[in-house]
VEXDREN-469624 format. One line per 2 residues: number of its first residue (from 1); for each residue x, z, y of N, C-alpha, C, O, CB. Coordinates in Angstrom, 2 decimals. Glycine has a CB too. Layout:
BEGIN
NUM	X:Z:Y:X:Z:Y:X:Z:Y:X:Z:Y:X:Z:Y | ...
end
This chain:
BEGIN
1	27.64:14.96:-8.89:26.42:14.64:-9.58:25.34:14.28:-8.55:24.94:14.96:-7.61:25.98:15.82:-10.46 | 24.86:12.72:-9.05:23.72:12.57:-7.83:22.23:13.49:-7.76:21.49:13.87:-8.67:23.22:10.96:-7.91
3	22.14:13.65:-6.51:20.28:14.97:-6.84:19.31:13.45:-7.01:19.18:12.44:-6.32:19.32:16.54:-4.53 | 18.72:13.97:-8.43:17.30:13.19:-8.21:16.21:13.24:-7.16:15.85:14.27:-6.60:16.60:13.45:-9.19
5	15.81:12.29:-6.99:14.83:12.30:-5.70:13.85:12.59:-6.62:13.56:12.40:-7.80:14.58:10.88:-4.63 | 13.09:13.60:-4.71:12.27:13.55:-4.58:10.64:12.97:-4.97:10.32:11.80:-4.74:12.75:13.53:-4.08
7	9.95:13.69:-5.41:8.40:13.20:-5.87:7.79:12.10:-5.00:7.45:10.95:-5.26:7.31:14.46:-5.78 | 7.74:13.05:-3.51:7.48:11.65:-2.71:8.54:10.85:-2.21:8.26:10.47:-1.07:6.71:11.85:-1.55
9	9.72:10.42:-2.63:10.31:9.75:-2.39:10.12:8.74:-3.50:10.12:7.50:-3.50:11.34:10.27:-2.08 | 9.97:9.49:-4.29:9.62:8.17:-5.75:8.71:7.78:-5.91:8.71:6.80:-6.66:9.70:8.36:-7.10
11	7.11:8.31:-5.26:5.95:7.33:-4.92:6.04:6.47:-4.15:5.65:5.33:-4.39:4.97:7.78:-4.51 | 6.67:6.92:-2.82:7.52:5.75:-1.83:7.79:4.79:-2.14:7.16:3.88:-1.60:8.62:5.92:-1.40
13	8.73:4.45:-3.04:9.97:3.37:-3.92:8.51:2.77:-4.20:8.12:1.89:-3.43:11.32:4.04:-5.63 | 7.53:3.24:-5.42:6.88:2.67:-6.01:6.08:1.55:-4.92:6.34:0.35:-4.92:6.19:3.65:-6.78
15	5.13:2.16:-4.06:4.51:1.61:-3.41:5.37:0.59:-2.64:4.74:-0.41:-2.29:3.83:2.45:-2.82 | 6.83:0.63:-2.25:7.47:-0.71:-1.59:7.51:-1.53:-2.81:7.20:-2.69:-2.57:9.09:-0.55:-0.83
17	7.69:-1.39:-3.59:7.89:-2.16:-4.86:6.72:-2.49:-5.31:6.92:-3.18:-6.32:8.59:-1.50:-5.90 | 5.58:-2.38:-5.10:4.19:-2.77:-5.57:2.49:-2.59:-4.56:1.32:-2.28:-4.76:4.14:-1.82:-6.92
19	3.59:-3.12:-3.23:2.36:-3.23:-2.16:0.95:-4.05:-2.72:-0.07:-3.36:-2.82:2.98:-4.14:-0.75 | 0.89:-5.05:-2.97:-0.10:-5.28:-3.62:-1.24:-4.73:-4.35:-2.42:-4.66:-4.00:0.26:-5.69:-4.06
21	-0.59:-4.30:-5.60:-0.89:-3.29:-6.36:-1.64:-2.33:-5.91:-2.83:-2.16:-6.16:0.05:-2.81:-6.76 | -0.79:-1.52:-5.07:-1.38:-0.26:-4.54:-2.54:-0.90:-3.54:-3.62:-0.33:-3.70:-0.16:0.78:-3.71
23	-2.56:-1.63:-2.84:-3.98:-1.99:-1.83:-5.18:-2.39:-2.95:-6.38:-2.12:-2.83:-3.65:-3.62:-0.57 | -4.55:-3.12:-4.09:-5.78:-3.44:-5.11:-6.56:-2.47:-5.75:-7.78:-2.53:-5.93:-5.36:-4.13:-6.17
25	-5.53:-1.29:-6.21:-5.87:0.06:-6.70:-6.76:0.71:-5.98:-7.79:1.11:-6.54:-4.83:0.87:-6.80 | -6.53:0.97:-4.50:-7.26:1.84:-3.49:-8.40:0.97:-3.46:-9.42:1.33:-4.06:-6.53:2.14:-1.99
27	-8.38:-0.24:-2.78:-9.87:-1.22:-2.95:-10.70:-0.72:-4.19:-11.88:-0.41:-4.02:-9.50:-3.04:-3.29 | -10.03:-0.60:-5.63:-11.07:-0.91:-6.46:-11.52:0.85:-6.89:-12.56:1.39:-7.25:-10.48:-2.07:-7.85
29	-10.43:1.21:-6.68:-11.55:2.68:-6.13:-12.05:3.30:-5.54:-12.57:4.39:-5.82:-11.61:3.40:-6.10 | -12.00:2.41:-4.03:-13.01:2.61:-2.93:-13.97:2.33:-3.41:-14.85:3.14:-3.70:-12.94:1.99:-1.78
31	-14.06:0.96:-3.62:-15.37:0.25:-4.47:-16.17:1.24:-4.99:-17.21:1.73:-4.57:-14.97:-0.69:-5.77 | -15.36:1.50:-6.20:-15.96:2.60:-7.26:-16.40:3.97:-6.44:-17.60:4.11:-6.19:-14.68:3.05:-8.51
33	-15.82:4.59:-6.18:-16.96:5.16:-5.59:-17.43:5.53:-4.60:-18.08:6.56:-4.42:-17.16:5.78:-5.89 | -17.18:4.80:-3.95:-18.33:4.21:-2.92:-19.72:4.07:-3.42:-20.57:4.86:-3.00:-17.99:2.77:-2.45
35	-20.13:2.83:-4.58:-20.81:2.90:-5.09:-21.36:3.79:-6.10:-22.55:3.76:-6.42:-20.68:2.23:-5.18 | -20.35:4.73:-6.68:-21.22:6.42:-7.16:-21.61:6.70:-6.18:-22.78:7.02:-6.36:-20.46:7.83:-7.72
37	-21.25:6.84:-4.78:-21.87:7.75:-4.46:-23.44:7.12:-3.64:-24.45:7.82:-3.55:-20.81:8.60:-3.65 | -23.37:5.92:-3.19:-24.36:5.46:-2.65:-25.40:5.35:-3.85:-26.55:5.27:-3.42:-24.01:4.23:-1.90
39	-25.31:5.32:-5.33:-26.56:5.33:-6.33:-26.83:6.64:-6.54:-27.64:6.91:-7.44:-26.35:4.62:-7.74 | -26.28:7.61:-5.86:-26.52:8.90:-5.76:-27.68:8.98:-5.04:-28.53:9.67:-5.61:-25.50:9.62:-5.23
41	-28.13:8.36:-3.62:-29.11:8.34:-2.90:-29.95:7.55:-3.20:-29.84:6.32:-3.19:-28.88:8.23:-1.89 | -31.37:8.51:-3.66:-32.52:7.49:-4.21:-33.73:6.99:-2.93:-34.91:6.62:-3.02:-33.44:8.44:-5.58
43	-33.09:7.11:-2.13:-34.03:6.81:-0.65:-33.21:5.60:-0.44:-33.28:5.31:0.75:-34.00:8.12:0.90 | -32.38:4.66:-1.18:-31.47:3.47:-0.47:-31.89:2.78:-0.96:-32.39:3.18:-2.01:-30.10:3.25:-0.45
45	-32.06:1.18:-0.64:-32.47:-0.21:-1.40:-31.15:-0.44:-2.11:-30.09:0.01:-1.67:-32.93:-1.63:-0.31 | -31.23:-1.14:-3.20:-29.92:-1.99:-3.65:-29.08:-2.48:-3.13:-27.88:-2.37:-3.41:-30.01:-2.82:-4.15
47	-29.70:-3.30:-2.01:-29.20:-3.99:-1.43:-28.13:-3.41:-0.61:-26.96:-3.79:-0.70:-30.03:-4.57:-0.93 | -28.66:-2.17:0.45:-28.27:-1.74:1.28:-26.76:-0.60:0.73:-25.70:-0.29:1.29:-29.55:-1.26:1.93
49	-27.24:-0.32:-0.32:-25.79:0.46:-1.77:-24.91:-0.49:-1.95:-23.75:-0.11:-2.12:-26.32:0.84:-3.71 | -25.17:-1.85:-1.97:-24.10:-2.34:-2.33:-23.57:-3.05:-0.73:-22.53:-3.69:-0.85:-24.38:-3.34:-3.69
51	-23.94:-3.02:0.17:-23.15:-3.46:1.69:-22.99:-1.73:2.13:-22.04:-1.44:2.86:-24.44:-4.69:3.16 | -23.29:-1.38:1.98:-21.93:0.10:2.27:-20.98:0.20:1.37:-19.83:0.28:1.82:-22.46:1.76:2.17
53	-21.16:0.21:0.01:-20.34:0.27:-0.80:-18.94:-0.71:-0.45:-17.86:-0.17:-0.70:-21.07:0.01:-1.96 | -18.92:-1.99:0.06:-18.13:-3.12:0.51:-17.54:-2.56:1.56:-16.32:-2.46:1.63:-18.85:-4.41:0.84
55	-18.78:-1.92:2.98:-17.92:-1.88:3.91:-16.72:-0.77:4.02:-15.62:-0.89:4.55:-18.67:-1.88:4.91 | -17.27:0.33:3.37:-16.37:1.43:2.99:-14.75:0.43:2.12:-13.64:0.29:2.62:-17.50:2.71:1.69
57	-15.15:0.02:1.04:-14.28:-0.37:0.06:-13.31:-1.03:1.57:-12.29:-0.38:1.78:-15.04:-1.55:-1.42 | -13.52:-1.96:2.35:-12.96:-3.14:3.50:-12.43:-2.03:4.66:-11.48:-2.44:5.33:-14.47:-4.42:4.25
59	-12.89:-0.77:4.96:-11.93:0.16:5.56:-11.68:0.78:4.64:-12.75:1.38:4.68:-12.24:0.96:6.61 | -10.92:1.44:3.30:-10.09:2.02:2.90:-8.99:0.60:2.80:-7.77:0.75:2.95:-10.58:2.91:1.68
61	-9.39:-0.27:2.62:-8.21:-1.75:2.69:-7.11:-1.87:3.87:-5.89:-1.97:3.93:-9.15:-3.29:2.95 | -7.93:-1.83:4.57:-7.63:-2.10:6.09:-6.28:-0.58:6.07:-5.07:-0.66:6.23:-9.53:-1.89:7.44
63	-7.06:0.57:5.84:-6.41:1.83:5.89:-4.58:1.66:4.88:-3.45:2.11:5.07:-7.77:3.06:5.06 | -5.20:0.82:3.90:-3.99:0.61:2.83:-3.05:-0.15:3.26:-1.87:0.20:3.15:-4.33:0.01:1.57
65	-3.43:-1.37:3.85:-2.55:-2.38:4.56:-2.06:-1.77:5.83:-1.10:-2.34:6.34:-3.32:-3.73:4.87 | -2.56:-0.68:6.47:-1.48:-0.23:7.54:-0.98:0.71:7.27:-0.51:1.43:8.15:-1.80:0.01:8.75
67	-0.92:0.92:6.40:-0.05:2.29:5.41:1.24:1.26:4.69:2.38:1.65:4.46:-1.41:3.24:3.69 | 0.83:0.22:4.50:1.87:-0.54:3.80:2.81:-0.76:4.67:3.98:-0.47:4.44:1.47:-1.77:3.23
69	2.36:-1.33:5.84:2.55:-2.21:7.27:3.73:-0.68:8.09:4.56:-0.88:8.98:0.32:-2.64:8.42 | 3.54:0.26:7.65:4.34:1.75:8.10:5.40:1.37:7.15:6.50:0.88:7.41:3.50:3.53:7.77
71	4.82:1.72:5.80:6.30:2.07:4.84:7.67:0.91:5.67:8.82:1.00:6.10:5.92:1.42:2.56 | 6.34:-0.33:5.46:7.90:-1.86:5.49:8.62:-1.64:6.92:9.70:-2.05:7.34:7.11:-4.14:5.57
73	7.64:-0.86:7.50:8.24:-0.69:9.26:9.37:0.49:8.76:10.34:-0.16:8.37:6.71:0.09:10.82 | 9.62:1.70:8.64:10.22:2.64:8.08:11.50:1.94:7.68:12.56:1.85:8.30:9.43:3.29:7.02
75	11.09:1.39:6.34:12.22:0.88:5.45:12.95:-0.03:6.17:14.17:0.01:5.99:11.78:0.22:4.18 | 12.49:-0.87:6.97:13.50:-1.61:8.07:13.84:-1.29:9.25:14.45:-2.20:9.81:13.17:-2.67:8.40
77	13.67:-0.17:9.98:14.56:0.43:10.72:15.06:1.67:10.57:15.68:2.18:11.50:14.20:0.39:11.69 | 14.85:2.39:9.25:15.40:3.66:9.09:16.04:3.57:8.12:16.21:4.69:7.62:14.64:4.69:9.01
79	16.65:2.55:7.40:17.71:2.31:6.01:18.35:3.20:6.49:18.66:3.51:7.64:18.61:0.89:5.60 | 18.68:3.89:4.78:19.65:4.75:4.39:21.11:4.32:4.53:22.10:4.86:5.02:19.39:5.06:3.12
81	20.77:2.69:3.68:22.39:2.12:3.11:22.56:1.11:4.63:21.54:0.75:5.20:22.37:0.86:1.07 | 23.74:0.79:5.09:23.48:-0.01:6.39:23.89:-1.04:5.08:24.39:-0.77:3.99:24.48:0.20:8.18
83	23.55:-2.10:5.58:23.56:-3.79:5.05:25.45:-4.20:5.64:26.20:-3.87:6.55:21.83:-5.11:6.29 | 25.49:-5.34:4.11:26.77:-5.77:4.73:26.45:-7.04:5.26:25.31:-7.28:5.65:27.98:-5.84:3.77
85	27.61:-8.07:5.32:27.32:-9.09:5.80:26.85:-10.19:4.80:26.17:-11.15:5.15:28.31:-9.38:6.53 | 27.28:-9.95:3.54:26.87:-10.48:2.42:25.12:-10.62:2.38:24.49:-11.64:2.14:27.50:-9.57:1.31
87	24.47:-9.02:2.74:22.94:-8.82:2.78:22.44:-9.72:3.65:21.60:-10.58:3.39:22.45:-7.45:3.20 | 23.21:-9.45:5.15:22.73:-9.78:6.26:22.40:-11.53:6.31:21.37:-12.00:6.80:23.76:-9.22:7.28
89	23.57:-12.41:5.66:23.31:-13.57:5.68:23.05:-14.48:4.17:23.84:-14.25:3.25:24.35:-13.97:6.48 | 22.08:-15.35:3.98:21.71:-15.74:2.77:22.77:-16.79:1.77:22.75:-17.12:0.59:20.42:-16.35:3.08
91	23.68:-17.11:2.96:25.08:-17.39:2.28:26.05:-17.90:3.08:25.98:-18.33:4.24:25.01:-18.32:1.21 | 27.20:-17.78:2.15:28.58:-17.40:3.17:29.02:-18.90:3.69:29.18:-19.84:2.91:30.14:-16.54:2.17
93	29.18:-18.99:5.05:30.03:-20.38:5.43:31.32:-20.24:5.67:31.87:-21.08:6.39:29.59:-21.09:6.63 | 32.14:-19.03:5.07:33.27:-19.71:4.92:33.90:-20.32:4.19:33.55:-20.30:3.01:33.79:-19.36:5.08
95	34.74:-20.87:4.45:35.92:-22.18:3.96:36.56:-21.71:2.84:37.22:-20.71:3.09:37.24:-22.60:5.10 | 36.62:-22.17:1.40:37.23:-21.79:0.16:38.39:-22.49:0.03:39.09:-22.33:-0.97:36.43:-21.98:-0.98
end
């Protein structure tokens, strides 16, 4: 009987399977609150709430994309399954 994986092994999966996603997610809730918390401070201009709010949102990005930039590193030199030759090449030249 196979053991079900792991919790974080199955957020893992998710996030290789939906890098995108997940950097869009973290962005748009950096964003978010970022900006709660900068309209929290009533000593700030508008202006100045919404360019922190960005630059914060542009390093949790940065933070996401080298978190991504790990997993894909991981997943290609620490495979579980080794690859056959079938994987390895995008198609077969031998002679039928």
């Amino acid at each position: 009987m196979a053991e079900a994986p792991s919790k974080i092994e199955s957020i893992r999966k998710w996030v290789v399977e939906h890098k995108l996603r997940t950097v869009g997610c973290l962005w748009l809730s950096g964003i978010t609150g970022s900006i709660a918390y900068n309209w929290s401070q009533p000593n700030m201009k508008t202006s100045v709430k919404i360019i922190h709010a960005r630059l914060h949102a542009q390093a949790l990005t940065l933070a996401a994309l080298a978190g991504a930039a790990m997993v894909e590193y991981y997943d290609h030199h620490f495979e579980t399954a080794p690859k056959t030759d079938n994987q390895l090449l995008p198609h077969s030249h031998k002679d039928h």
